[in-house]
C-alpha positions as a Python dict, from the first residue, in 0.01 Angstrom:
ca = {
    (1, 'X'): (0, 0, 0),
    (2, 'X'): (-198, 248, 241),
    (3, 'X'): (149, 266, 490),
    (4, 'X'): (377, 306, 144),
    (5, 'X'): (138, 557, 65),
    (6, 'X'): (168, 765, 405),
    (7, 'X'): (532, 754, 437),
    (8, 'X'): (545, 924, 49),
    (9, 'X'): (293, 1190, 186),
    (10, 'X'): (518, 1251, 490),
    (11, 'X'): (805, 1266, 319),
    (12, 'X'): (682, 1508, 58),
    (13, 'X'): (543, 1756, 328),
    (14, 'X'): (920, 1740, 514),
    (15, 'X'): (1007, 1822, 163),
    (16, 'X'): (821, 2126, 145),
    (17, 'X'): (853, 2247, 534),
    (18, 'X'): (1231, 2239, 462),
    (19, 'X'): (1252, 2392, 157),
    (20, 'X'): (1488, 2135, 14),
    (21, 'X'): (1581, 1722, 6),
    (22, 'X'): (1870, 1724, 192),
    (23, 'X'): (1717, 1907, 500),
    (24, 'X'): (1359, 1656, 475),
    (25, 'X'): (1624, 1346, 474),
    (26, 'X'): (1782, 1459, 794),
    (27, 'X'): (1459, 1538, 952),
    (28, 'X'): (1322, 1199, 893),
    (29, 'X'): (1659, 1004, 940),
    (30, 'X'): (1647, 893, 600),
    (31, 'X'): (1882, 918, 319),
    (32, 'X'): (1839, 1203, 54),
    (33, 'X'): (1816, 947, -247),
    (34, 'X'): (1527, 800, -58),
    (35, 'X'): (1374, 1098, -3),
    (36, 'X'): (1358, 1164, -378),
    (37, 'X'): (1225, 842, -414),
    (38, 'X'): (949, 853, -212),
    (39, 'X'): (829, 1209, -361),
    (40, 'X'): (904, 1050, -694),
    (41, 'X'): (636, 734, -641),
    (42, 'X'): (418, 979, -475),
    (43, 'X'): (435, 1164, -806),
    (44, 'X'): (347, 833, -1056),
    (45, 'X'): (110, 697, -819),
    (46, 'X'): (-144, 1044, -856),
    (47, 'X'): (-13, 1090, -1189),
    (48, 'X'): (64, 1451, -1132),
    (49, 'X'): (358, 1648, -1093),
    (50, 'X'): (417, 1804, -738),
    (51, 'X'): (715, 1980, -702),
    (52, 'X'): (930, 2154, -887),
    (53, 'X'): (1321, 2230, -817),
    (54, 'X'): (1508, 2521, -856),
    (55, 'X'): (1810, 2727, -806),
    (56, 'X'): (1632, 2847, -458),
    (57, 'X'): (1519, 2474, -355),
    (58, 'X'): (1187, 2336, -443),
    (59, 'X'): (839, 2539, -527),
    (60, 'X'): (471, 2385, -518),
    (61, 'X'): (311, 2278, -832),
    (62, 'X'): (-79, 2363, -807),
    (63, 'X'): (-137, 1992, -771),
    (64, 'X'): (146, 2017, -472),
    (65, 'X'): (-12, 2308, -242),
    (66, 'X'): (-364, 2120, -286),
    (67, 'X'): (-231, 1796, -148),
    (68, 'X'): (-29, 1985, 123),
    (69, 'X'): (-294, 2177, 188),
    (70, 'X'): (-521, 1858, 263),
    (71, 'X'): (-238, 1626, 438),
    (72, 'X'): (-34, 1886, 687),
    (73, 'X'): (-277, 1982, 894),
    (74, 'X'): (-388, 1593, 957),
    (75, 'X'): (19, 1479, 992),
    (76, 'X'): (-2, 1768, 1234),
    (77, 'X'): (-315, 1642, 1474),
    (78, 'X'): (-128, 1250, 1376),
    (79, 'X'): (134, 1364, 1578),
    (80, 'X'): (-2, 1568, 1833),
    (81, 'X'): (-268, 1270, 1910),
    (82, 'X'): (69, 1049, 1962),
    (83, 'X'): (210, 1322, 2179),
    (84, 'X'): (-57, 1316, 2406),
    (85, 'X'): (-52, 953, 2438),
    (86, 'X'): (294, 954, 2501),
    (87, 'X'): (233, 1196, 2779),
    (88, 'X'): (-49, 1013, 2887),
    (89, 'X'): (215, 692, 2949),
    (90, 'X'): (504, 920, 3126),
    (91, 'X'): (258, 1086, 3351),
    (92, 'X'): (233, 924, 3647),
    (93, 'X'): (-146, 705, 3725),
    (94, 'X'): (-267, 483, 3972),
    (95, 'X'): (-177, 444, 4344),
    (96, 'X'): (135, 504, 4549),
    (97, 'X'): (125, 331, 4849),
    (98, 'X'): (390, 452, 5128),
    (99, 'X'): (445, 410, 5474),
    (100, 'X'): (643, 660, 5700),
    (101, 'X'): (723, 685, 6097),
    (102, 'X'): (468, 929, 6194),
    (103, 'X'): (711, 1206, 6359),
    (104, 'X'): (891, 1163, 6044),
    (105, 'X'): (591, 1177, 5791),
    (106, 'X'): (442, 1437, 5958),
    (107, 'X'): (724, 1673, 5947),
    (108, 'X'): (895, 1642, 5624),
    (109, 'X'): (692, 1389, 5454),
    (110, 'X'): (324, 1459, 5444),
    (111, 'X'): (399, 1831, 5283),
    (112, 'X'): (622, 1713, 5012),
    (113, 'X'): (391, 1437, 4903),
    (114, 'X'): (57, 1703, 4854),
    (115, 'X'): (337, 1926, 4674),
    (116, 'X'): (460, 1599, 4460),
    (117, 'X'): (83, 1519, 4390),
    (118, 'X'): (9, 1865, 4268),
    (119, 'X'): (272, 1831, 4001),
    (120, 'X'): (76, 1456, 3912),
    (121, 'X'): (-278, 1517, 3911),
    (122, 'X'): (-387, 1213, 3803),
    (123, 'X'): (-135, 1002, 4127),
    (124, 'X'): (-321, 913, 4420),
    (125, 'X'): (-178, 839, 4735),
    (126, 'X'): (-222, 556, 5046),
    (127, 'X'): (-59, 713, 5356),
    (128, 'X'): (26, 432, 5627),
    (129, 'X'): (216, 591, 5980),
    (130, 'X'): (396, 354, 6163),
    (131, 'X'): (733, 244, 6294),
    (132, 'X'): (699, -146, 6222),
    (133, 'X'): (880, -280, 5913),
    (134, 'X'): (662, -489, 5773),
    (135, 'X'): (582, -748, 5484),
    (136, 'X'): (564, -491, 5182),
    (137, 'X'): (445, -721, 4959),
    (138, 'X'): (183, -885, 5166),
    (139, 'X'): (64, -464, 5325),
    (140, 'X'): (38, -388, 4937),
    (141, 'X'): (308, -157, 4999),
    (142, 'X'): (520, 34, 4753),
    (143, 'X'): (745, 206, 4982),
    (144, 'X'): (876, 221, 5313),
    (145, 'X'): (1076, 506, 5451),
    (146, 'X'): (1237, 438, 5753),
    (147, 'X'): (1488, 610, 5992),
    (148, 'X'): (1845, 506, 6155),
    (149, 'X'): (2021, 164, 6022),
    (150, 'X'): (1745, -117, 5967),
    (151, 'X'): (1766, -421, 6134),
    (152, 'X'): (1731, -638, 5824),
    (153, 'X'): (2038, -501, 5625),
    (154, 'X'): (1883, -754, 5343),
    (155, 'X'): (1631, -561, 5241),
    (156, 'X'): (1616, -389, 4880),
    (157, 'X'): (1670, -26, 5010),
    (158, 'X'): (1844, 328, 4889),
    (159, 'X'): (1971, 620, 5127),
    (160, 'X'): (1792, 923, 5029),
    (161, 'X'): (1946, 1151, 5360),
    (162, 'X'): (2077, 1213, 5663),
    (163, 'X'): (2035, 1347, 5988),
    (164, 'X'): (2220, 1432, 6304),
    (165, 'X'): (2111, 1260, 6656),
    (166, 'X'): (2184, 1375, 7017),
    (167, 'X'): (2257, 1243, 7316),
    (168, 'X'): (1976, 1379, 7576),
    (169, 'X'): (1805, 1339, 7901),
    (170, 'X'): (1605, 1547, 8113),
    (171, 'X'): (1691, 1826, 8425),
    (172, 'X'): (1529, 1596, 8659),
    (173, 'X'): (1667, 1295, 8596),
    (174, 'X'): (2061, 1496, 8569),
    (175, 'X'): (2006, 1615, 8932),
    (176, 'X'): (1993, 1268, 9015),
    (177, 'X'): (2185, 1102, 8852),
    (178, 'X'): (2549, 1253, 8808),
    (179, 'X'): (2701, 1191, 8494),
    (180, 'X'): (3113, 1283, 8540),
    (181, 'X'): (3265, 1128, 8248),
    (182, 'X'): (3100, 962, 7916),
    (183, 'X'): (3194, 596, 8020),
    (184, 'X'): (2940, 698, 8276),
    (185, 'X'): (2672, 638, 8040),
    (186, 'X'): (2741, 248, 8068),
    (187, 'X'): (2565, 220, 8389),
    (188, 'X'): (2263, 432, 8388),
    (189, 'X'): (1873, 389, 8243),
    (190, 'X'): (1862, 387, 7892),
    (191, 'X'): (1544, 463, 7661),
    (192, 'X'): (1598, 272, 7346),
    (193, 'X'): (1387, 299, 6979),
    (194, 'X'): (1337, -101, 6919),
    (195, 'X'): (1342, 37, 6563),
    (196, 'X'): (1725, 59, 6535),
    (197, 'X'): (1962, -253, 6482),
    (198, 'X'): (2154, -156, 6773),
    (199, 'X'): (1947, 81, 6987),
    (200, 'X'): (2182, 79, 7312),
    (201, 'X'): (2544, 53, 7141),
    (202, 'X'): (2661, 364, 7042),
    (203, 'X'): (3000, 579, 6908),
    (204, 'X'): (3074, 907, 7043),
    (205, 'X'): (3350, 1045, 6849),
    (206, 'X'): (3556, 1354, 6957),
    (207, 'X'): (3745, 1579, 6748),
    (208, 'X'): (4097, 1516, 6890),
    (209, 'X'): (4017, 1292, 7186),
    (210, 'X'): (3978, 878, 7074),
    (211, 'X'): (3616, 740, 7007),
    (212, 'X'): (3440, 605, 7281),
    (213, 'X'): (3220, 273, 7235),
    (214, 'X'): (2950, 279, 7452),
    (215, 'X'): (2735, -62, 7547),
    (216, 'X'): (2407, 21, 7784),
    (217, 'X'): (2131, -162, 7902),
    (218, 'X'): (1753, -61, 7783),
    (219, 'X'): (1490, -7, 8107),
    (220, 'X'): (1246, 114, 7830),
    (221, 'X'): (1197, -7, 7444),
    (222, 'X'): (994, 149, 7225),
    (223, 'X'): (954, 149, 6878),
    (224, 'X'): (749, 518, 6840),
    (225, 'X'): (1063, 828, 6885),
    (226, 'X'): (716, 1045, 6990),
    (227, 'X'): (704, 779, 7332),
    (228, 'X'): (1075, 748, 7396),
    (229, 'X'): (1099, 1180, 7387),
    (230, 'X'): (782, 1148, 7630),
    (231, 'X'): (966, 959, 7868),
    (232, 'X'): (1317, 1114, 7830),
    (233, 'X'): (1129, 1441, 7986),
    (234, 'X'): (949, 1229, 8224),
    (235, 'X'): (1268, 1183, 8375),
    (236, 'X'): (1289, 801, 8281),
    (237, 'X'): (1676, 788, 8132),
    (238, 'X'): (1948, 853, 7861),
    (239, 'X'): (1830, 840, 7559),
    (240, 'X'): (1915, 933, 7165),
    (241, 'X'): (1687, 1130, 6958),
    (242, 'X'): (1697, 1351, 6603),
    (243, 'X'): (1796, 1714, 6664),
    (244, 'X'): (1486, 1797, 6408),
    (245, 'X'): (1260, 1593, 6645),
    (246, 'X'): (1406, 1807, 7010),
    (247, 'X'): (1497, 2157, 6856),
    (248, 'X'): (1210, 2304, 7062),
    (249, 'X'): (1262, 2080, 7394),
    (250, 'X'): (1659, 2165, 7409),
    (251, 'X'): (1569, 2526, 7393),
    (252, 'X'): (1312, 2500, 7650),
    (253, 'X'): (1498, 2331, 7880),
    (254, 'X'): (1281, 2032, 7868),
    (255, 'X'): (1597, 1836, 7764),
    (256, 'X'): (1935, 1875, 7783),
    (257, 'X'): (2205, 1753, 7538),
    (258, 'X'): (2460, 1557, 7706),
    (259, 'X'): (2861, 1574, 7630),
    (260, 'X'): (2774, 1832, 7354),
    (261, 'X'): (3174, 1757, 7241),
    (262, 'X'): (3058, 1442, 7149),
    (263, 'X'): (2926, 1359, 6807),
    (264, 'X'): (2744, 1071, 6736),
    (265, 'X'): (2733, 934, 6375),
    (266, 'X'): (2487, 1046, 6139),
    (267, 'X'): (2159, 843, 6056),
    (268, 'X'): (2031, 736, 5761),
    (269, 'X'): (1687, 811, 5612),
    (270, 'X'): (1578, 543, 5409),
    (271, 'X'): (1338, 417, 5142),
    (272, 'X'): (1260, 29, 5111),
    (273, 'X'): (1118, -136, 4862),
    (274, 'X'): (1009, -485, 4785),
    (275, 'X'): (1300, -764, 4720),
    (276, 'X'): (1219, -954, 4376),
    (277, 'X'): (1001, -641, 4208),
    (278, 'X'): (1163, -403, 3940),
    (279, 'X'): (1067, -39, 4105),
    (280, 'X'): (759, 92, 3922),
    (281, 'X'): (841, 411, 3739),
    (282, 'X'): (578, 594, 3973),
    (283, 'X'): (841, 478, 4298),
    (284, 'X'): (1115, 607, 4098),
    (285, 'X'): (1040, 942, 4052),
    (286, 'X'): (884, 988, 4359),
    (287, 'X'): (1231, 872, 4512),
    (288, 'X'): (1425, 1132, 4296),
    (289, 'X'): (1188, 1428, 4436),
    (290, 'X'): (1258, 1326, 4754),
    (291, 'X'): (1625, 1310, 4702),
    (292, 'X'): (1613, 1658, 4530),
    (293, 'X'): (1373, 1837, 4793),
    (294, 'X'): (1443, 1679, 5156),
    (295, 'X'): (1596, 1888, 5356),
    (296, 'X'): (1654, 1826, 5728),
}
């Protein structure tokens, strides 16, 4: 009886904020005879007349504007206490566990998660740098972003950039070893990241000239970008790194692209998840700001 009740008292104040039935039915998705209805029962259950029609639409009785008076302002609060619980539920809670390489995190990663947390107060974040792809389920991990193609192409994953990669090595290590042609690059030292599925075999494409497959040998593995740039200055070998990661070493001097008419194929920057878990919501739109704001 209460809930009958309510609905008439809703429907009557639609009544009266629209000024007519037909605009109250299509504001509560209801059809006009119903509306009438309701008002109608609201009437014979109080025993009192409430509104009356005319040519202009409907005016108050005095019975009417007390009972508005009393019910609006509380159908008012009703809603905007189901607002704010509704907002409560799409804001985003709890903890969002990620885990970055640390060049990468610290460059483009770190800022845009305080700038992502500022917009959701009430998120808190657990910050893991490292290069290692490991159990997310078992680290308590929500997400994993990770550069190049993975190794495991199986896992649950979504490309959110990319990025361009160069072929350096240092001035040291040019001088002595001469590098004439790009099949050269088959037979000298090569740094690899231990990271990538294929860290020695590479495509250098040319713009008219036919692609070029090259297969090296590693002298060094590594799985931290930081330690293979480290030793690509030290003079240790060939190696391929991200132009955002070498901007400042290439104009230095401290390394020196090689082949520069060669392009190597973009790399991926990608976010992993855990195989066999719907995303949580709080992944998803943390995914979708990254999408919108990376730039590299």
């Amino acid at each position: 009886m209460m809930n009958n009740q309510l609905n008439r008292i809703q429907t009557f104040i639609a009544v009266v904020d629209c000024g007519s039935f037909t605009r109250a039915a299509e504001r509560l998705l209801i059809s006009k005879a119903m509306t009438s209805i309701h008002v109608k029962r609201l009437e014979e259950s109080l025993n009192v007349p409430l509104l009356v029609r005319n040519s202009r639409g409907v005016a108050l009785t005095e019975a009417g504007q007390l009972l508005y008076n009393e019910f609006s302002e509380i159908f008012i609060n009703i809603q905007s206490s189901l607002d704010n619980v509704a907002e409560q539920y799409l804001s985003l809670s709890g903890t969002l566990h990620i885990t970055s390489t640390i060049e990468f995190g610290d460059r483009f990663l770190l800022p845009l998660i305080g700038e992502f947390c500022k917009i959701h107060p009430q998120l808190n974040v657990s910050y893991n740098a490292g290069s290692a792809l490991n159990d997310l389920i078992s680290d308590r991990l929500d997400l994993a972003i990770r550069l190049g193609v993975l190794r495991d192409s199986s896992l649950k994953s979504r490309k959110i950039a990319d990025f361009k990669i160069y072929l350096v090595a240092s001035p040291d290590w040019l001088e002595k070893n001469k590098l004439e042609t790009v099949n050269d690059l088959k037979d000298v030292d090569w740094i690899a990241n231990s990271n990538l599925q294929t860290p020695t075999h590479w495509e250098l494409n040319h713009s008219t000239l036919p692609s070029i497959d090259i297969r090296a040998k590693a002298r060094f593995n590594a799985n931290s970008s930081t330690s293979i740039k480290t030793m690509a200055i030290a003079g240790f070998g060939v190696t391929v790194l991200p132009e955002w990661m070498i901007e400042t070493e290439l104009q230095s001097g401290n390394l020196v692209r090689l082949f520069p008419e060669y392009s190597l194929p973009k790399q991926p920057v990608t976010i992993v998840f855990p195989n066999g878990h719907q995303i949580q919501r709080k992944c998803r739109v943390f995914i979708d700001y990254l999408i919108d704001k990376l730039k590299l």
